[in-house]
TIDONU-510773 format. One line per 3 residues: for each residue x, y, z of N, C-alpha, C, O. Coordinates in steps of 0.001 Angstrom, whole numbers, plus 500000, padded with zeros to 6 digits. Example, Ala and Ser with C-alpha at 12.3 -4.5 7.8 and 13.67 -1.06 7.14 Angstrom:
2
513190/494310/507800/512300/495500/507800/513200/496700/507800/514236/496681/508465 | 512850/497750/507080/513670/498940/507140/512900/500030/507870/513409/501138/508039;
//
This chain:
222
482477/502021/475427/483224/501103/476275/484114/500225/475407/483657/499729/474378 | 485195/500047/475738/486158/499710/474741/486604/497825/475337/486919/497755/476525 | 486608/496479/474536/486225/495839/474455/487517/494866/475721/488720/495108/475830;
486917/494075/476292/487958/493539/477652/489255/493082/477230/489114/492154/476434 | 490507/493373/477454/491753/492898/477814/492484/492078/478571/493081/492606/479509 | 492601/490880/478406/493266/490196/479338/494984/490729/479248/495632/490820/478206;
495397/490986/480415/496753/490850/480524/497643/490240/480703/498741/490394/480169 | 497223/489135/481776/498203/488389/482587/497442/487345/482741/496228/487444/482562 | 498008/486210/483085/497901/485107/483684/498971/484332/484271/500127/484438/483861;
498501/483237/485603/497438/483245/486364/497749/483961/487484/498772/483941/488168 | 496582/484701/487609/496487/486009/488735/495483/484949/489823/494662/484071/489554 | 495900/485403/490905/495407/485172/492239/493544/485231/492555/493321/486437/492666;
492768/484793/492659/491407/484688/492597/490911/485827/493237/490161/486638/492693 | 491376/485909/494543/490885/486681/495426/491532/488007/496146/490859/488702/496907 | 492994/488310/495812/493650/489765/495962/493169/490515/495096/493167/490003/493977;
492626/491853/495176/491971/492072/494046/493025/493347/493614/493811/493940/494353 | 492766/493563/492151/493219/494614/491685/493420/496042/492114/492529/496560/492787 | 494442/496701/491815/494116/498422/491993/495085/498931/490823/496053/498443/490241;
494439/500033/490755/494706/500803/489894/495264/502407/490380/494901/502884/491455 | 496319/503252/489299/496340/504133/489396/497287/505268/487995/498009/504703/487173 | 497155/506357/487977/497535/506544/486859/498855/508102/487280/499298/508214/488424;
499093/508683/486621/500497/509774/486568/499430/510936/485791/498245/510877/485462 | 500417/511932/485688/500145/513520/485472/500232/512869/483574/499448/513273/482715 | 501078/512089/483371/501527/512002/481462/500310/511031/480980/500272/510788/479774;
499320/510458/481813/498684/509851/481493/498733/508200/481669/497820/507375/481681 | 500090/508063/481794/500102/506412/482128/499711/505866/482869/499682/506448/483954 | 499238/504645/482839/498141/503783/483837/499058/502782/484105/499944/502365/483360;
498684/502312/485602/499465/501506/486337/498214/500316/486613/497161/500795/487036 | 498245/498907/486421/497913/498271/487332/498564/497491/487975/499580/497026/487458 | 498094/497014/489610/498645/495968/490040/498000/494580/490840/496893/494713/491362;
498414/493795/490894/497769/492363/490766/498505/491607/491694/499616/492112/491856 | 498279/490355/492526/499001/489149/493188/499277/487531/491790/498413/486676/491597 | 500446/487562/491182/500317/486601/490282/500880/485530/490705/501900/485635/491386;
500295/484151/490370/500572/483175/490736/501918/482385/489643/501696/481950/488514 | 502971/482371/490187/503972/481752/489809/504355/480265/489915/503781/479843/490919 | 505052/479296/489344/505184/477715/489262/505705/477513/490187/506814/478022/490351;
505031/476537/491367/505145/475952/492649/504647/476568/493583/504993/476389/494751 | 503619/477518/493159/502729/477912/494397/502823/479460/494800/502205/480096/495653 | 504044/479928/493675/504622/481064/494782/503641/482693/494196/503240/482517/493045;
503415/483486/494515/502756/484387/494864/503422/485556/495111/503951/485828/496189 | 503407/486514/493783/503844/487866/494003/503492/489222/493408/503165/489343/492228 | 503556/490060/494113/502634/491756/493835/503383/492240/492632/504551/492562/492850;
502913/492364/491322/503242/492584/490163/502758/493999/489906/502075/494605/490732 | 503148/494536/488680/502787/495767/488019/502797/495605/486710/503675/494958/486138 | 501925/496117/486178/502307/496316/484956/501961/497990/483896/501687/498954/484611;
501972/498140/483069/502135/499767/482687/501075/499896/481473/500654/498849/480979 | 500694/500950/481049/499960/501358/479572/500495/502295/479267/500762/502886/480314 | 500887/502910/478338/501299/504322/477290/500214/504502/477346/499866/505275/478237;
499157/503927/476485/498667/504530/475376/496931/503908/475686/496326/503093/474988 | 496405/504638/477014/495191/504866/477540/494661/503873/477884/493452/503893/478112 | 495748/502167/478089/495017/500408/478071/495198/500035/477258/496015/499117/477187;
494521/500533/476091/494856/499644/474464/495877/498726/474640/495552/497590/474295 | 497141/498858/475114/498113/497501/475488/498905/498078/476915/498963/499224/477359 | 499397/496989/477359/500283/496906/478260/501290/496256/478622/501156/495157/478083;
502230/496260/479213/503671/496173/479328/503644/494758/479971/502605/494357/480495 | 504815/493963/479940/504394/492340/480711/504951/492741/482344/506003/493315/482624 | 503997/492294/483200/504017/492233/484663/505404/492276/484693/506115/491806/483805;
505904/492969/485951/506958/492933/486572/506774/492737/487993/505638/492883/488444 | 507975/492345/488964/507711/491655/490168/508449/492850/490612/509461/493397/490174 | 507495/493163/491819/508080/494306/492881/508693/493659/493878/509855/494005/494085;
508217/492767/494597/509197/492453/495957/509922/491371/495917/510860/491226/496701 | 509568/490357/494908/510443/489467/495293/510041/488547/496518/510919/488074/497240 | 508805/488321/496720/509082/487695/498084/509446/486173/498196/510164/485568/498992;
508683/485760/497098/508763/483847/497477/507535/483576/498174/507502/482433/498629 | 506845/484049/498325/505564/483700/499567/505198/482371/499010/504345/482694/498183 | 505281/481403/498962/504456/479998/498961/503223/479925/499486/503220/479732/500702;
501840/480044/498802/500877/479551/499619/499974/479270/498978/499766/480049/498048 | 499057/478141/499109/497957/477741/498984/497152/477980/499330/496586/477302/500187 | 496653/479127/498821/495529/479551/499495/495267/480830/498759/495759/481178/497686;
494204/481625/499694/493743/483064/498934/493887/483497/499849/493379/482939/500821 | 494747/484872/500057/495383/485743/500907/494458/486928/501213/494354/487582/502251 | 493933/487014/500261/492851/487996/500514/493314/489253/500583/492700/490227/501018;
494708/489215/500030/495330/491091/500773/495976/491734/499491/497166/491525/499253 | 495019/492701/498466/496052/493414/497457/496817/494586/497953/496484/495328/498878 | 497735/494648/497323/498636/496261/497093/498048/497097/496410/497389/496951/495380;
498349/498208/497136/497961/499826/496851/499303/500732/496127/500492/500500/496345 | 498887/501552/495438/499901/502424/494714/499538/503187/494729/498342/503307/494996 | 500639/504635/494339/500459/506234/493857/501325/506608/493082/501963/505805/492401;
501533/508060/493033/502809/508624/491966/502262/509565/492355/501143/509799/492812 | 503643/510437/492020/503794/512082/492493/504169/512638/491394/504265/512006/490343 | 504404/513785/491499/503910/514403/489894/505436/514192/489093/505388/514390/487879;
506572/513868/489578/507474/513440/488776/507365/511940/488161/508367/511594/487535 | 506522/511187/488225/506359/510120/487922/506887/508748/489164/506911/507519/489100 | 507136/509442/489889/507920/508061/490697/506114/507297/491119/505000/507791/491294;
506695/505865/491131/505640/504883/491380/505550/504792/492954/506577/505276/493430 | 504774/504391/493825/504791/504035/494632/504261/502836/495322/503074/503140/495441 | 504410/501593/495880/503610/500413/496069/503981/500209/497743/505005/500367/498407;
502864/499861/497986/502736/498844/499492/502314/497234/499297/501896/496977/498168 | 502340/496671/499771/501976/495280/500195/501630/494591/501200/501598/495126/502308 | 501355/493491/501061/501226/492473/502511/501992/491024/501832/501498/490510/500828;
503256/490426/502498/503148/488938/502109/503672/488681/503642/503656/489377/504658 | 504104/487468/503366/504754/485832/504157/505704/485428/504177/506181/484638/504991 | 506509/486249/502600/507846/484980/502222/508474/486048/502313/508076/487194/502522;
509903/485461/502078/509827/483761/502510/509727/483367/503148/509269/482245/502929 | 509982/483699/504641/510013/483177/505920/509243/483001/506758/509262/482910/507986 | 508008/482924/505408/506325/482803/506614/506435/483885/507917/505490/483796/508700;
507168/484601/508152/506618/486013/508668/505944/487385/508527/506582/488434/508439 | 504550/487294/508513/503590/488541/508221/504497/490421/508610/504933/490885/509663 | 504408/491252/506570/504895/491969/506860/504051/492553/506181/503177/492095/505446;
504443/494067/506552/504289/494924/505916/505316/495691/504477/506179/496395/505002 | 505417/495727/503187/506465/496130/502920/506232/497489/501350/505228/497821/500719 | 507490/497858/501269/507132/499565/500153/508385/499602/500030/509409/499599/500714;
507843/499660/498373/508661/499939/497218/508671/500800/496584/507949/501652/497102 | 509370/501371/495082/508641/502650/494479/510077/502504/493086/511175/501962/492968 | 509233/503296/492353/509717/502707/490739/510056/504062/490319/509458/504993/490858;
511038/504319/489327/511636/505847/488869/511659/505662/487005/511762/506630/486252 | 511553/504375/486588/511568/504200/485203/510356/503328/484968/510415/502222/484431 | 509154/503957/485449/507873/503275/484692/507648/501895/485544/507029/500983/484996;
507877/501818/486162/507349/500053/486506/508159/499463/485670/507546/498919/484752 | 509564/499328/485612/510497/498294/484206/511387/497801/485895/512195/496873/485931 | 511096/498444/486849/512055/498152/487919/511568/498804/489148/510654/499627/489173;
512525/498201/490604/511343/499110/491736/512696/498629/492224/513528/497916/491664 | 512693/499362/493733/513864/499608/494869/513953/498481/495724/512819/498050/495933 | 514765/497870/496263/514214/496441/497028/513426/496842/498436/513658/497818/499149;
512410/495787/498633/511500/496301/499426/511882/496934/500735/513051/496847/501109 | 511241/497383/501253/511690/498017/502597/510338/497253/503601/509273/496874/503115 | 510645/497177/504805/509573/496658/505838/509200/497630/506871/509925/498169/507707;
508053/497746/506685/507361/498903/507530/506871/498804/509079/506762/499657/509959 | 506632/497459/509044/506255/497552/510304/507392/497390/511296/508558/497242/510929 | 507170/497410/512042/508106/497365/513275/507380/496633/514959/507950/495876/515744;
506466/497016/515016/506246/496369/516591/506000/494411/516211/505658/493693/515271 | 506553/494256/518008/506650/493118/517832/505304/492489/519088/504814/492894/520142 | 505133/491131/518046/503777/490089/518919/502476/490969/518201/501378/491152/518726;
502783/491305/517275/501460/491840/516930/501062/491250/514842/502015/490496/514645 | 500537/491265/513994/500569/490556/513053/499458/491708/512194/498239/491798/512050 | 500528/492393/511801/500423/493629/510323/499417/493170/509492/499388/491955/509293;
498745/493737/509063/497806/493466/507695/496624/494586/507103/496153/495474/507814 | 496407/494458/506276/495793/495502/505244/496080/496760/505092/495337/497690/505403 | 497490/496874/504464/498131/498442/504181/497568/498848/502976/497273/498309/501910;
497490/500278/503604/496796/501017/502225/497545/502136/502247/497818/502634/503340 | 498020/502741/501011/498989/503994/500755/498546/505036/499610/498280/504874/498419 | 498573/506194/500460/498624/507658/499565/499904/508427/499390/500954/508249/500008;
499664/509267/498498/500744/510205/498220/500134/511253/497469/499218/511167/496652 | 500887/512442/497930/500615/513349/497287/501502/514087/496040/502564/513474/495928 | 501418/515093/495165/502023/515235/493689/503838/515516/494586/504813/514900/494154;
503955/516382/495654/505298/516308/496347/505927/514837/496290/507110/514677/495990 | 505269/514015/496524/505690/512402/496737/505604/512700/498260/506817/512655/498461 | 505077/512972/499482/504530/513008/500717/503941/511558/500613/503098/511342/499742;
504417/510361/501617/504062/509201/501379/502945/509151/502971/503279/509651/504045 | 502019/508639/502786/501083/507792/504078/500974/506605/503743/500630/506296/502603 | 501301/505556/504857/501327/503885/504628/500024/503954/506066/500051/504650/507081;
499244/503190/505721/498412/502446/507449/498107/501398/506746/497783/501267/505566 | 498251/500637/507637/497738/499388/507966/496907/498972/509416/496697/499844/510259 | 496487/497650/509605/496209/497636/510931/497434/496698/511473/498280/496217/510719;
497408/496500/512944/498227/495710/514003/497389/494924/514695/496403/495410/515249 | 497709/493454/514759/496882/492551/515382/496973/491847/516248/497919/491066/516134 | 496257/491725/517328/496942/490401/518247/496047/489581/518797/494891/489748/518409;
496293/488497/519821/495031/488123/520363/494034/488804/520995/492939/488256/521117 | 494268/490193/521533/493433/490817/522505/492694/492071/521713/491616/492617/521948 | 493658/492312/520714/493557/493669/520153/493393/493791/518662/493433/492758/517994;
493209/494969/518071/493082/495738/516922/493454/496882/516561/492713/497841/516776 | 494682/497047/515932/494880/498624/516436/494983/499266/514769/494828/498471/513842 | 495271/500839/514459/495081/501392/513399/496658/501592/513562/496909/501668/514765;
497775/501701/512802/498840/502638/513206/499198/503301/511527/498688/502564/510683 | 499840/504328/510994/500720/504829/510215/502042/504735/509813/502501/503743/510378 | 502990/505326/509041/504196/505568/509061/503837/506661/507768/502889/506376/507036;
504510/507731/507553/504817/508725/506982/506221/508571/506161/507081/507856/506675 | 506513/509238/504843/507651/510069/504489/507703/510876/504295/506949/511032/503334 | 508297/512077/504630/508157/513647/504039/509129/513549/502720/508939/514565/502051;
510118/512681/502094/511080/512728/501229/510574/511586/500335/511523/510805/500256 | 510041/511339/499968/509461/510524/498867/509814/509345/498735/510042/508690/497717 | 509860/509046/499962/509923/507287/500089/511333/507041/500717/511355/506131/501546;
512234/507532/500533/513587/507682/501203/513467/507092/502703/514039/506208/503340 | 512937/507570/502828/513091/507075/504705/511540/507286/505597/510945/508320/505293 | 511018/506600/506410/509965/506921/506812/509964/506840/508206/510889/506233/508746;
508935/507434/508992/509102/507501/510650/508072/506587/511107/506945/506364/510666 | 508615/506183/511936/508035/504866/513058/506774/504560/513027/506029/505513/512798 | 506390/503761/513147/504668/503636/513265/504482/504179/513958/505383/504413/514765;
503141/504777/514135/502300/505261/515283/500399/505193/515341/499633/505666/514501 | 500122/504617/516325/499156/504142/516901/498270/505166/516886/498600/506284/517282 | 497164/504919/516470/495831/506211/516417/494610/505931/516888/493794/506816/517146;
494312/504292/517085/493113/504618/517863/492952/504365/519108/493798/503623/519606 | 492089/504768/519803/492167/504373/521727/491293/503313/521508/490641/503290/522552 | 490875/502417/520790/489903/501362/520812/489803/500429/520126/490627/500658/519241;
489373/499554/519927/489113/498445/518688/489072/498625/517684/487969/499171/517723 | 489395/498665/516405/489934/499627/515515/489970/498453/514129/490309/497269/514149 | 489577/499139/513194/490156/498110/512072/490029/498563/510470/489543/499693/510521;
490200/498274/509339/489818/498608/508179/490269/500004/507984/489364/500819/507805 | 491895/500594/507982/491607/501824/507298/491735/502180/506451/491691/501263/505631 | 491958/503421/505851/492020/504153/504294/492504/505274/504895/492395/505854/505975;
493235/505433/503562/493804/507235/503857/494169/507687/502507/494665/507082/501557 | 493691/509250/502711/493934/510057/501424/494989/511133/501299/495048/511866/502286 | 495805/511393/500357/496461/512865/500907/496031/514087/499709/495731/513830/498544;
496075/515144/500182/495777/515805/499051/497365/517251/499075/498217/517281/499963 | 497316/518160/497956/498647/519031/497558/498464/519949/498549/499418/520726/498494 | 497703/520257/499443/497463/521407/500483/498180/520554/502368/497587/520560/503447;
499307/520071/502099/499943/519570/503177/499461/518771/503834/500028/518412/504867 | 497889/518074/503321/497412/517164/504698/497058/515823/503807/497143/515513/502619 | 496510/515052/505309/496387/513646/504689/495156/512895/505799/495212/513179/506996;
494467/512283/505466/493191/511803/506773/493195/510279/506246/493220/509658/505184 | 493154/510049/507681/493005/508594/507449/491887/508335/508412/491844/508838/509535 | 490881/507433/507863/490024/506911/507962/489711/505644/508717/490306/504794/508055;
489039/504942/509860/488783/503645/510064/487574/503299/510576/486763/504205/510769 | 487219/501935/510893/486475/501950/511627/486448/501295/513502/486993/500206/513681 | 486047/501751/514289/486280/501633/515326/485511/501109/516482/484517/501835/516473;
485352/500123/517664/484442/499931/518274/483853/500826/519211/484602/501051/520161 | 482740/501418/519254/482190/502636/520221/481764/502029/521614/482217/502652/522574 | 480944/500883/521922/480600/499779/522508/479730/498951/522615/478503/499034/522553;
480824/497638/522883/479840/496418/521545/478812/496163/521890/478514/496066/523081 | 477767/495936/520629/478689/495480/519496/478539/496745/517971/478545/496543/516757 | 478421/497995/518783/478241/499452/517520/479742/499149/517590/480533/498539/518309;
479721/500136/516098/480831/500292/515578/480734/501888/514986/479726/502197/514350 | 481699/502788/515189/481720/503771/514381/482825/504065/513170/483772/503278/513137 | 482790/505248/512052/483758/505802/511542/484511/506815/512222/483915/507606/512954;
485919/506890/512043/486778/507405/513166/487437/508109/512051/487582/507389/511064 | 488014/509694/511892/489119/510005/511247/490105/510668/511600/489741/511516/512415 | 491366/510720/511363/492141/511562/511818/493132/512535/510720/493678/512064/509722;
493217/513953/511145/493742/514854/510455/495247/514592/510267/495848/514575/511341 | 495841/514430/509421/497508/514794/509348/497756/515578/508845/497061/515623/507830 | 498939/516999/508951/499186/517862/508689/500666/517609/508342/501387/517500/509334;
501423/517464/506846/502853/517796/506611/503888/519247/506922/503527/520354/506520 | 504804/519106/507455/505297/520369/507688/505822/520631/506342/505989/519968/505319 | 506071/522142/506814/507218/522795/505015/508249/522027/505507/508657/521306/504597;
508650/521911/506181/510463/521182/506314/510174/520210/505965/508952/520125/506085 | 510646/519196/505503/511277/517659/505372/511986/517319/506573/512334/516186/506908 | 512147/518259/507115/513147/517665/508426/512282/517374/510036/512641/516748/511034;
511070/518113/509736/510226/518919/510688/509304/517084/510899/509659/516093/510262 | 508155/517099/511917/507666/515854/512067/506094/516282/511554/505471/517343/511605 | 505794/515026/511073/504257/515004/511089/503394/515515/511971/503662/515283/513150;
502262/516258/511704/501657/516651/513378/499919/516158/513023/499457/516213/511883 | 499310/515799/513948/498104/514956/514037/497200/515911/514995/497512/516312/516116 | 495769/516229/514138/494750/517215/514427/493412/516549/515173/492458/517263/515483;
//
């Protein structure tokens, strides 16, 4: 076991870390770092050379989020076998409006695309996106959708590697919350949640996604 590394400081107490690495070996982590006057943003940073060192944080979105507090919500990443990075998030800023948002890096984490916003429905309040990809760069984003009455699971897909993605869409018929999703190189992708059966059980719920050969063609759900 090779002896602890600090990288960065000051990182956020309670967003917690993730990790992920490429086909060449490089390791990605990413973190919520706390910036002068409060402000709060989803960083990256890189390794060559297996951890032994790493590259100084870079800022993916840009948001400005101001807050006092512990957000409780990290970013997820991937890479496809050309190296492109991929990141999701959750912030606030600037405009104290809860989003969803995805980025993705082509020179190592030294730079990323300006964010894009994923969610789309309105009166409802986005939170805990989690994102796969497969070595194609086949992107899956879910998060959940929230409101006073409800809980819902929804998606968005890219078949083109982040380029453009299709609409959210809603997957569970019930109370719904916490998901995960995986994709693997054999065209599919499952996402995972958990769901209310009736209260106060709760079950695990999954659903199949299947990528078409086209890029042009739509996602289809098993």
């Amino acid at each position: 076991m090779s002896p602890s590394l600090k990288i960065d400081e000051p990182s956020c107490v309670c967003c917690r870390t993730f990790a992920t690495t490429t086909q060449d070996g490089t390791v990605y982590l990413a973190w919520r770092k706390i910036f002068p006057g409060g402000i709060r943003e989803t960083v990256v940073a890189r390794s060559i050379d297996d951890g032994k060192t790493f590259s100084p944080s870079v800022i993916v979105g840009h948001d400005r989020w101001v807050y006092d507090g512990c957000p409780h919500r990290p970013a997820t990443m991937g890479a496809d076998r050309h190296g492109r990075l991929y990141v999701t998030w959750y912030t606030e800023g600037p405009d104290d409006i809860p989003g969803v948002y995805f980025a993705y890096s082509d020179d190592q984490g030294r730079s990323f695309t300006p964010r894009r916003q994923l969610n789309t429905f309105k009166g409802t309040f986005p939170d805990h996106p989690q994102l796969a990809v497969n070595q194609d760069g086949q992107v899956i984003v879910t998060w959940e959708e929230q409101s006073p009455v409800r809980r819902e699971v929804v998606f968005s897909a890219s078949l083109d590697r982040g380029q453009t993605f299709s609409p959210p869409q809603k997957l569970n018929t019930k109370k719904s919350k916490s998901p995960s999703v995986t994709v693997n190189d054999k065209g599919q992708g499952v996402i995972a949640w958990l769901e209310e059966l009736h209260f106060p059980k709760w079950g695990t719920v999954i659903q199949t996604l299947s990528f078409p050969a086209s890029q042009t063609a739509s996602l289809t759900r098993e």
